[in-house]
KETOR-294813 format. One record per residue (C-alpha): residue in one letter; x, y, z. Coordinates in nm, 4 decimals, padded with zeros to 6 digits. Layout:
% residues N
 aa       c1       c2       c3
  A        X        Y        Z
...
***
This chain:
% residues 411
 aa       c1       c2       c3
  X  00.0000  00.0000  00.0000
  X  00.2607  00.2772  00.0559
  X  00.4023  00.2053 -00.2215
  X  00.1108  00.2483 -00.4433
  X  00.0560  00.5932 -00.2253
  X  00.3520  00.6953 -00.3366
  X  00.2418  00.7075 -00.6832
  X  00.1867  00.9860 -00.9235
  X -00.1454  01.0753 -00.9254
  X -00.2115  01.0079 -01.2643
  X -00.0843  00.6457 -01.2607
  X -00.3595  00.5826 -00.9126
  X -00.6379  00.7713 -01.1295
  X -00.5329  00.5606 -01.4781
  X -00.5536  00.2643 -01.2523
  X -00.9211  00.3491 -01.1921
  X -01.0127  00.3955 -01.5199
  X -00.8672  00.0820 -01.6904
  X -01.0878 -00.1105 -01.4033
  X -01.3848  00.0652 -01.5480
  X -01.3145  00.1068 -01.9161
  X -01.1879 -00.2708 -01.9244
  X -01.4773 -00.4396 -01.7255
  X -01.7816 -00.2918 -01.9460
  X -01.5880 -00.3205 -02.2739
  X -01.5380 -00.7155 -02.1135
  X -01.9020 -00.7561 -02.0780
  X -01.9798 -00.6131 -02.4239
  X -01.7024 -00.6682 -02.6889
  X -01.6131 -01.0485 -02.6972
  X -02.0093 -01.0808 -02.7308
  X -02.0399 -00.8286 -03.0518
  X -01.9324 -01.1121 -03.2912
  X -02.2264 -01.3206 -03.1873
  X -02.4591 -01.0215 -03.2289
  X -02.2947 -00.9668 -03.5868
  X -02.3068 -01.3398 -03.6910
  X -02.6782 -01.3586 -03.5650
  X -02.8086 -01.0221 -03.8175
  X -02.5294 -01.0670 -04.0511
  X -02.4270 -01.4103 -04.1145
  X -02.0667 -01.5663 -04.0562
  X -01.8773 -01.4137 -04.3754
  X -02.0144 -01.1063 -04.3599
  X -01.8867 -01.1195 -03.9934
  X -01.5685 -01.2004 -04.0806
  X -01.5289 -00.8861 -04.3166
  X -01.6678 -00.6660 -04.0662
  X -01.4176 -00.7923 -03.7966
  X -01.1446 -00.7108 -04.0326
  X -01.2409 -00.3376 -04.1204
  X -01.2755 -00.2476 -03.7482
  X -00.9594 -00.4088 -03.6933
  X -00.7633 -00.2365 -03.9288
  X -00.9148  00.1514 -03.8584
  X -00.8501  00.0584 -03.5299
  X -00.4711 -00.0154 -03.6176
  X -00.4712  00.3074 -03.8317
  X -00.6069  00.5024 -03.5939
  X -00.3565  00.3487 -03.2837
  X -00.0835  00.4606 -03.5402
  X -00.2347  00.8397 -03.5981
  X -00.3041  00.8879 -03.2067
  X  00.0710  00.8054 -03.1281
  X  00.1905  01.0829 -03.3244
  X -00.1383  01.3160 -03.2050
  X  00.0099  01.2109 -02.8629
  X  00.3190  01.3617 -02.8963
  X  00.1925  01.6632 -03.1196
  X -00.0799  01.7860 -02.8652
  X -00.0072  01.6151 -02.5436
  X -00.1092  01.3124 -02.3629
  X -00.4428  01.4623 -02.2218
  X -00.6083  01.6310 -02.5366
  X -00.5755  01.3057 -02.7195
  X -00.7195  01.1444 -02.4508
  X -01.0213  01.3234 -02.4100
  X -01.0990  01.3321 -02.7996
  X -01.0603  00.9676 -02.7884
  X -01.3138  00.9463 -02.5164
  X -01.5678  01.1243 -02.6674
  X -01.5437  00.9719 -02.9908
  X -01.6064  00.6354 -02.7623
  X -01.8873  00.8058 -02.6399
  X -02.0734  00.8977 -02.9337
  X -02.0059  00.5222 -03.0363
  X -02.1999  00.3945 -02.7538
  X -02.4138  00.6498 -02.7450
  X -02.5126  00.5850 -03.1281
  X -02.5435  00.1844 -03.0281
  X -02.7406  00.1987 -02.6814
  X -02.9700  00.3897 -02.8741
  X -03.0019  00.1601 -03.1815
  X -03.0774 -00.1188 -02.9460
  X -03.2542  00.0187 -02.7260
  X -03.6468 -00.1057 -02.6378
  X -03.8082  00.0793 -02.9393
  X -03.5719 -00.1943 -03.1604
  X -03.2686 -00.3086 -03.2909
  X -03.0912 -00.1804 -03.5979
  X -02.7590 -00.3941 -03.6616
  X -02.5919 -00.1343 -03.9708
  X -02.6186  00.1806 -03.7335
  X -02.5114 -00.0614 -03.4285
  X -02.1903 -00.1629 -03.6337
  X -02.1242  00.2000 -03.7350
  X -02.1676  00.2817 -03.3685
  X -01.8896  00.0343 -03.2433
  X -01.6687  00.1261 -03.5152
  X -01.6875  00.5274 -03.4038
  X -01.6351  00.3626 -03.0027
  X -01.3125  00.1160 -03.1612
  X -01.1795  00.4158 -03.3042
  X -01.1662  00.6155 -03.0281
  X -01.0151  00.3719 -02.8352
  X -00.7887  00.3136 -03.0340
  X -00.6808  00.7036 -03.0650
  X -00.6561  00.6912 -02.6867
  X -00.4627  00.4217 -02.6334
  X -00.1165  00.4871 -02.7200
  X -00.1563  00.8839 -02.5561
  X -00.3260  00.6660 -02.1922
  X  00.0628  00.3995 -02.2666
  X  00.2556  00.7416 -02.3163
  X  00.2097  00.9250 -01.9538
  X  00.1850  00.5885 -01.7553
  X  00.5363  00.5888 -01.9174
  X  00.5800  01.0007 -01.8480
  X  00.5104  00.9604 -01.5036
  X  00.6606  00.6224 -01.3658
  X  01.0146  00.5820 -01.3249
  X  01.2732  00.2919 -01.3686
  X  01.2572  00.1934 -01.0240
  X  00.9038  00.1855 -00.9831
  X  00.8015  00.1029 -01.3699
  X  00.7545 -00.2786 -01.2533
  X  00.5323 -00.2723 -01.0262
  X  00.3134 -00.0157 -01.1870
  X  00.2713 -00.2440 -01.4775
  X  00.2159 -00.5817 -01.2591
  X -00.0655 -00.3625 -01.0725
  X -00.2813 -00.2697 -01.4377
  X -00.2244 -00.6325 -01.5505
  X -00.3810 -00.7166 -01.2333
  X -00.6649 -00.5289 -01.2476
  X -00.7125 -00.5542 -01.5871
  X -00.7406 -00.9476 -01.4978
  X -01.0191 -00.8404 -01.2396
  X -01.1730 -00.6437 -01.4900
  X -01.1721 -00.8890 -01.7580
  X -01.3193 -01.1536 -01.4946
  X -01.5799 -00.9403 -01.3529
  X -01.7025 -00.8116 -01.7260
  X -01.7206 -01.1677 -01.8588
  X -01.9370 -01.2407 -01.6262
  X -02.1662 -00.9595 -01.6682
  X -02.1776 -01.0160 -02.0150
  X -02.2627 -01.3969 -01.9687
  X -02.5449 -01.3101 -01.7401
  X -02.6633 -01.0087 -01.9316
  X -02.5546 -00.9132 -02.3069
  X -02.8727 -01.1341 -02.4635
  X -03.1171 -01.0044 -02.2568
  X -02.9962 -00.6871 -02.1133
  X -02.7718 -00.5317 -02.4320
  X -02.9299 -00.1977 -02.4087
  X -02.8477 -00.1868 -02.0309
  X -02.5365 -00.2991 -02.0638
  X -02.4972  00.0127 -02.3565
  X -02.6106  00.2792 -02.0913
  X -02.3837  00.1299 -01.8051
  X -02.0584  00.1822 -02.0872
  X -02.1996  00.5493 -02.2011
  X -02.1942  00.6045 -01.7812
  X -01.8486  00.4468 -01.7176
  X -01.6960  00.6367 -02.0451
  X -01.8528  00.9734 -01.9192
  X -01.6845  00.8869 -01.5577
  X -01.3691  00.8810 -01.7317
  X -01.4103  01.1234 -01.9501
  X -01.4349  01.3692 -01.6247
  X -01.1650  01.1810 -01.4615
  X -00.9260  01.2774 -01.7591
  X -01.0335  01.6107 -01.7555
  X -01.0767  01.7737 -01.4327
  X -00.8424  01.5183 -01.2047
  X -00.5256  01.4268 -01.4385
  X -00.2547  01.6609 -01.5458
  X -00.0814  01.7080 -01.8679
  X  00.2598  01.4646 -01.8310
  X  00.4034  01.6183 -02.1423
  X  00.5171  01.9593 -02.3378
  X  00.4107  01.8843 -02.6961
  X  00.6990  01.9985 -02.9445
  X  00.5042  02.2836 -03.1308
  X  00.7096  02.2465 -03.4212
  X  00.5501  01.9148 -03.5497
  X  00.2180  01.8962 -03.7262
  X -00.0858  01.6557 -03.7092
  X -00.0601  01.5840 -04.0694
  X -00.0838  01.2607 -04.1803
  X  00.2863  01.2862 -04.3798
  X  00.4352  01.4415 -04.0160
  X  00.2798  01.1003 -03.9184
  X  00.4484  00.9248 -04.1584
  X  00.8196  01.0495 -04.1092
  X  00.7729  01.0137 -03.7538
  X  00.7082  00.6442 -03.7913
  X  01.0152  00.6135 -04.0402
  X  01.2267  00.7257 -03.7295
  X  01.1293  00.4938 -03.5201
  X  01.2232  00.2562 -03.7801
  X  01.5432  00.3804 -03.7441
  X  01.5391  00.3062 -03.4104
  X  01.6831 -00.0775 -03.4713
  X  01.6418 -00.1531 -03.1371
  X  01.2635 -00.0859 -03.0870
  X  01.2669 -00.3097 -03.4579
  X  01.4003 -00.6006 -03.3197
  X  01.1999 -00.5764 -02.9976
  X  00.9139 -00.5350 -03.1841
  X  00.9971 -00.8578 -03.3542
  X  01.0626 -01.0183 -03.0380
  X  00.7085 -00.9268 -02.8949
  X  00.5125 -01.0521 -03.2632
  X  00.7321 -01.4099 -03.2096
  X  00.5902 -01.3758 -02.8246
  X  00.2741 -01.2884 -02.9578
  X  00.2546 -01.5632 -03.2372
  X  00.2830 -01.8302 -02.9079
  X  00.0875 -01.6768 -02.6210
  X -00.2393 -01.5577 -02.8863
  X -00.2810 -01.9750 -02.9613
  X -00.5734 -01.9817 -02.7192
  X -00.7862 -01.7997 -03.0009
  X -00.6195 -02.0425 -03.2422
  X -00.4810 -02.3691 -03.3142
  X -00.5101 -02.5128 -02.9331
  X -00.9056 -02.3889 -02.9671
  X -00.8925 -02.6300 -03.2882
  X -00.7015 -02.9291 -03.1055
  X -00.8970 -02.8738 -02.8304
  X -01.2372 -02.8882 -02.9904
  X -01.1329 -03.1526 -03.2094
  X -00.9185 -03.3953 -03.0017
  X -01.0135 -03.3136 -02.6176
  X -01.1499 -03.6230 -02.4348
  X -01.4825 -03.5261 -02.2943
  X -01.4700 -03.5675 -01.9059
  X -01.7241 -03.5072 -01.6393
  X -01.6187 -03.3741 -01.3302
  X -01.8507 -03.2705 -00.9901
  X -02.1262 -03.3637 -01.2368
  X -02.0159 -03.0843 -01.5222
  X -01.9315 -03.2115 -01.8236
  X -01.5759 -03.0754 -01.9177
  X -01.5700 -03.1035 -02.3357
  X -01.2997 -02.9286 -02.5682
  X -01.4973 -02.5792 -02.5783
  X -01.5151 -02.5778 -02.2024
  X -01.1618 -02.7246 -02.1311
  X -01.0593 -02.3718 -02.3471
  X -01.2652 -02.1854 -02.1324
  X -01.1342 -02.3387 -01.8273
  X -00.7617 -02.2673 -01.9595
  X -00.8541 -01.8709 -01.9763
  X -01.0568 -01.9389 -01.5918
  X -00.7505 -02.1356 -01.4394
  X -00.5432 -01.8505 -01.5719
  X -00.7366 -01.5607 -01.4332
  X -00.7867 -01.6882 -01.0904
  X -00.4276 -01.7712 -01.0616
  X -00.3367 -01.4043 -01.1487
  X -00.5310 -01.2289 -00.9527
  X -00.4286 -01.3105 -00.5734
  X -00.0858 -01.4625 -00.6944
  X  00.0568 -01.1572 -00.9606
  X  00.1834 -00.9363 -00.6157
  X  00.3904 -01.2337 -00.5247
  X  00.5532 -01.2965 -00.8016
  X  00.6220 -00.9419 -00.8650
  X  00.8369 -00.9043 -00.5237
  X  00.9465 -01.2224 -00.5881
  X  01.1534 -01.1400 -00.9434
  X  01.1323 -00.7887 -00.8316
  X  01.5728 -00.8148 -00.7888
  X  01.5769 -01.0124 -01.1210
  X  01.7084 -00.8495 -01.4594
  X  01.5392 -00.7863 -01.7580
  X  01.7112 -01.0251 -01.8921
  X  01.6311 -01.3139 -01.6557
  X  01.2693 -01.2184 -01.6121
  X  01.2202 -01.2189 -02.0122
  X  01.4070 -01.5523 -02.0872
  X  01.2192 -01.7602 -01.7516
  X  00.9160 -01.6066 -01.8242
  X  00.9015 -01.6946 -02.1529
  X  01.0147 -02.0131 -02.1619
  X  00.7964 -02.1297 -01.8615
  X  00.5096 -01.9684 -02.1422
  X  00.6486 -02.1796 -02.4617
  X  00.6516 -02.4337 -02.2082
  X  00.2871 -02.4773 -02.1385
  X  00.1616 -02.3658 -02.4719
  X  00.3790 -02.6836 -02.6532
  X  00.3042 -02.9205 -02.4019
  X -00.0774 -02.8180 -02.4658
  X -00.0552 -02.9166 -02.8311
  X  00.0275 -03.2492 -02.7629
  X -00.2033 -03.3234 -02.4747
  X -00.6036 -03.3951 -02.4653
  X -00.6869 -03.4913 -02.1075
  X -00.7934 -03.2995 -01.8696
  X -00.5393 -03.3084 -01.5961
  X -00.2206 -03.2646 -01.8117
  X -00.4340 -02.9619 -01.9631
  X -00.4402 -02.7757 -01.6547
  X -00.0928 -02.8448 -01.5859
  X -00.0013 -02.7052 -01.8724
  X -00.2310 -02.3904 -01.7819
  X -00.0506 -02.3690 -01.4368
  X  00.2858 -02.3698 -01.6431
  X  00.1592 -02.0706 -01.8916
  X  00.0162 -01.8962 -01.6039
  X  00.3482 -01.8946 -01.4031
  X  00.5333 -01.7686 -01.6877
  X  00.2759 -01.4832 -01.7975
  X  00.3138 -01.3801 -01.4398
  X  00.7170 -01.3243 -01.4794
  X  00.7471 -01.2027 -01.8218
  X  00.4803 -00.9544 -01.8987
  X  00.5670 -00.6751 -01.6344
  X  00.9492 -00.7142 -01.7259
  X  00.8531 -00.7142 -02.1092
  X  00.6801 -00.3753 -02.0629
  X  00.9224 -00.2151 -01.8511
  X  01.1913 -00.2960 -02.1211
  X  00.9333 -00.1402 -02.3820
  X  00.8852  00.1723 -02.1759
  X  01.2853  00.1729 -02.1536
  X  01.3595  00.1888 -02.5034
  X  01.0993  00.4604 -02.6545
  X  01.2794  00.7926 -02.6867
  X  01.0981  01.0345 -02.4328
  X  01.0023  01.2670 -02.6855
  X  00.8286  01.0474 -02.8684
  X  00.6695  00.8190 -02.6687
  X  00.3098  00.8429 -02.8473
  X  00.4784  00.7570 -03.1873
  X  00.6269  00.4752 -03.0142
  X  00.3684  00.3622 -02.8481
  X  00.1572  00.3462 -03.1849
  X  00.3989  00.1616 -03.3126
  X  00.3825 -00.0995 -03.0874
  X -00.0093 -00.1225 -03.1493
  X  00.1472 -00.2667 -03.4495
  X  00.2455 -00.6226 -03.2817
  X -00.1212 -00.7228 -03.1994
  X -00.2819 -00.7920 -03.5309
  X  00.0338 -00.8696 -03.6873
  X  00.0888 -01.1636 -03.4511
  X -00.3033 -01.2295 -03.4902
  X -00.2842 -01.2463 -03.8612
  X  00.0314 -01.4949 -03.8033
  X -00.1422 -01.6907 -03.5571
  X -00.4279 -01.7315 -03.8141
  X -00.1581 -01.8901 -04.0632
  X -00.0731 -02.1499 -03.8025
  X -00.3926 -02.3462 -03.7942
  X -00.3144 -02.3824 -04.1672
  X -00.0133 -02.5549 -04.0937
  X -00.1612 -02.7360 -03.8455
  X -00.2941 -02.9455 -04.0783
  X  00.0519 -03.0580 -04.1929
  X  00.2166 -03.0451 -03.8973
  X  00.0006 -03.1766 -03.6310
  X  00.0542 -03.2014 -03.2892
  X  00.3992 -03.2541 -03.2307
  X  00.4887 -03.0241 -03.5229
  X  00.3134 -02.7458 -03.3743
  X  00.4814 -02.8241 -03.0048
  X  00.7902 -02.8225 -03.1916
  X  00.7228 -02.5245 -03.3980
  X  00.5733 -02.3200 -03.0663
  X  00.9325 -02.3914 -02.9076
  X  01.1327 -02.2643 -03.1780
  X  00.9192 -01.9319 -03.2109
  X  00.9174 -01.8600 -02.8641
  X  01.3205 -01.9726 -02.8466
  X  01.3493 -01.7155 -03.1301
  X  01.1914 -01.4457 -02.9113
  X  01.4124 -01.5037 -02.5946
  X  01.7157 -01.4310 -02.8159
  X  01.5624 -01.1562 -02.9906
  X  01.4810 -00.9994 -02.6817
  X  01.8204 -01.0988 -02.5003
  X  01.9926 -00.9346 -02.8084
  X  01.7633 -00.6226 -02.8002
  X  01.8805 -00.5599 -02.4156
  X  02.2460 -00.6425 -02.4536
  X  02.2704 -00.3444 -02.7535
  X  02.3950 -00.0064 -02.7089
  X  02.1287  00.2030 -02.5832
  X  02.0225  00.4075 -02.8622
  X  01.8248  00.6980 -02.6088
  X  01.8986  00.8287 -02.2585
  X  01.9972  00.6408 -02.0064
  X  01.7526  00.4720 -01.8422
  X  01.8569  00.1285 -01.9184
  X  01.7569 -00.1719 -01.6984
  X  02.0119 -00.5167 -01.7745
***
């Protein structure tokens, strides 16, 4: 606790609103692609999935540079009231007078986009205002309550989304509006834009040719879409092996089958984070970046090969154990080490940058359960290992280069 006190206030307020912003958008997002498949059908779903995701890449790209044009806070609250009007235009195209899928879709676009503006400015002054000695623990706390937040939304969104979707629309326009005044009236400004850039879209453009400069930030970049390509599987192959080659069990009376056993994988994972996360953070707190990354990650391999070539229930959770232990060590480590090599004047652009590695690894991870078909099991355990080998030496060789900013360099 005194060491959370002794926070900026920023980072204690940002905590606050990822536990809101994350819990709704829990309850609501993951359940969208039902509501599209349901009005739409499953290819049309499929195409709409893939426009919001890539405005939503463009526009993480375009509010990294914003971020570092206008400031942390301006971009922020734009971005919030662009999610706004989203939900504001889908509560009330579901709301008990009917439902109207087009003007819903175009509503969650508008509320994707504006996320997706905000995101890299909200990454940009957690990074402003932490330091290197405290950078650790600040990200182990958000991963923690973004767990809590995940778990608790899920469940609302179980319990409610079919039944209770316009409800669930109001309580997201009342948690963005919450934040909205949070951003506004209780956070300060963490950076002094340089007023000689310009929010034009080729000022964009040469700012994200510098960071490609940066050969650094590449290869860690590359390190973090090999992580990615291993730890995203859950949406992936291991749901096909699962759902194809799981043996059905019943246990306490509930029938665990392959859909469930994924489901339990994601459960098992959760409820390990969230009362065990502090622990392991003091307990690798004295480790380097170095250590963390490589135990961490290769505790994560670990239980994502060993999950390709089991189908049983016990081994399954084992393996979910192993992952879990792993995500726990790497991911604050792996963040700090981000945060350590952006250049502090252009954190936003660097942050947008990295909003890069998501759908890249996605789009990679997609490709795998095309190979899966020649590879099977063991080739995929085999090919997991290699992948997430390739990242620990990536990432080993990113940290052992010459710092190419200030200082601030954690081995």
């Amino acid at each position: 606790m005194k060491e959370f006190m002794a926070l900026n206030n920023n980072l204690k307020l940002r905590m606050l609103t990822v536990f809101l912003a994350v819990m709704l958008s829990s309850s609501v997002g993951p359940n969208m692609t039902i509501y599209y498949a349901k009005y739409f059908g499953a290819s049309i779903t499929g195409v709409l999935l893939i426009i919001v995701s890539a405005l939503g890449f463009v526009a993480g790209l375009y509010g990294g540079h914003l971020a570092d044009v206008h400031g942390r806070k301006p971009i922020m609250v734009a971005g919030s009231l662009l999610t706004l009007l989203g939900f504001a235009i889908a509560a009330a195209m579901n709301s008990p007078l009917g439902r109207y899928p087009v003007p819903t879709f175009f509503g969650f676009l508008i509320a994707q986009v504006g996320g997706a503006i905000t995101s890299p400015a909200e990454e940009a002054m957690v990074i402003d205002v932490s330091t290197p000695k405290n950078r650790r623990y600040v990200y182990a706390l958000i991963y923690w309550i973004i767990n809590i937040s995940v778990m608790i939304g899920a469940a609302l969104g179980g319990w409610f989304f079919r039944d209770y979707l316009f409800e669930l629309l109001v309580g997201m326009i009342a948690v963005t509006i919450i934040n909205l005044i949070i951003i506004q009236f209780f956070m300060t400004e963490s950076f002094t834009p340089d007023h000689s850039l310009s929010g034009s879209v080729w000022q964009a453009v040469r700012g994200y040719l510098g960071v490609l400069s940066d050969h650094r930030y590449d290869w860690y970049l590359v390190g973090m879409v090999l992580s990615g390509i291993v730890t995203g599987q859950l949406g992936y192959y291991l749901a096909v092996h699962l759902g194809a080659d799981f043996h059905t069990v019943r246990l306490f009376g509930l029938e665990i089958y392959g859909q469930r056993m994924l489901s339990g994988i994601t459960l098992i994972n959760t409820a390990i984070i969230i009362p065990f996360m502090s622990l392991f953070t003091r307990l690798t707190q004295a480790w380097s970046l170095r250590r963390a990354y490589t135990i961490g990650m290769a505790l994560q391999t670990l239980g994502f090969a060993l999950a390709c070539l089991f189908n049983t229930l016990w081994p399954m959770v084992a393996c979910a154990v192993i992952l879990t232990i792993g995500e726990m060590i790497v991911v604050p480590p792996s963040q700090t080490l981000r945060a350590d090599l952006m250049d502090p004047e252009k954190i936003g652009t660097y942050s947008g940058a990295f909003s890069a590695v998501n759908p890249m690894a996605n789009i990679l991870c997609g490709a795998t359960v095309t190979l899966s078909a020649w590879l099977g099991g063991i080739g995929m355990a085999i090919l997991f290992g290699l992948l997430g080998g390739l990242s620990i030496l990536v990432v080993v060789h990113v940290i052992g280069m010459k710092p190419t900013h200030a200082p601030e360099q954690a081995e």
